[in-house]
N, C-alpha and C positions, 0 to 999 in steps of 0.2 A: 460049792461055788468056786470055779477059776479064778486065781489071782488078778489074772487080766480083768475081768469084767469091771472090776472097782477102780481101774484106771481110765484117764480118756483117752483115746484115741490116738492123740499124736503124745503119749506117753509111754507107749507101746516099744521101746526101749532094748527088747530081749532079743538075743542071737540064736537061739531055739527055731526050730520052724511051727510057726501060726499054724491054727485049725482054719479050716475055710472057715467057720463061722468068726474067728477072729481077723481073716484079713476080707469079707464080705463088709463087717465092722468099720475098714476105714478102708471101703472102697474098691474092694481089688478080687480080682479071681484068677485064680490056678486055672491056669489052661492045660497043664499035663499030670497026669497022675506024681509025675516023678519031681513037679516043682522046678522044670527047666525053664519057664516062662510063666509071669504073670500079667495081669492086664487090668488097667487102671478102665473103673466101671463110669468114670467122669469123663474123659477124653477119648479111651480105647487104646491109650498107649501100650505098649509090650516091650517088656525087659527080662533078662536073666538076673535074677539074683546073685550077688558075687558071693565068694567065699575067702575067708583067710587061707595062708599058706597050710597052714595044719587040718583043713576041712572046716573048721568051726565058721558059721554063717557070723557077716558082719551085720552091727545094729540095723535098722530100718530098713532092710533090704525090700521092706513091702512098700515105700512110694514112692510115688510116683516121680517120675525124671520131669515130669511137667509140673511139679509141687501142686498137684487137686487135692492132694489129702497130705500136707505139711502141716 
C-alpha cells in the first residue's frame, strides 16, 4: 500500500510528483504527459505547477488556485 492512501487528501503535503490516481484523489488531472498543466475536476481551472530554483517541486502544487480541493 502507498503511504499516501492512509492520508486525507488535503494532507497530501509531498514535493514528489503525484500518480494520477493520486491527484484524480483530490480532484485534479494531468493534462500532458509531461505534468506542464493540470486541471481542477471541480471548476476546469488550469495551472502549471511551479518549481523551486533547484528543480524540486513545491508542496501542493496539485490545488487548485480556486481552493475546490483546499
Amino acid at each position: 500500500m502507498n503511504q499516501i492512501d492512509d492520508q486525507p487528501a488535503h494532507e497530501l503535503t509531498t514535493n514528489r510528483e503525484l500518480t494520477d490516481e493520486e491527484l484524480v484523489r483530490v480532484g485534479v488531472q494531468r493534462l500532458t504527459k509531461n505534468d506542464c498543466a493540470l486541471l481542477c475536476l471541480t471548476c476546469r481551472a488550469v495551472w502549471t505547477p511551479k518549481e523551486w530554483p533547484d528543480g524540486r517541486r513545491r508542496p501542493f502544487q496539485w490545488r487548485c488556485p480556486n481552493r475546490c480541493n483546499w
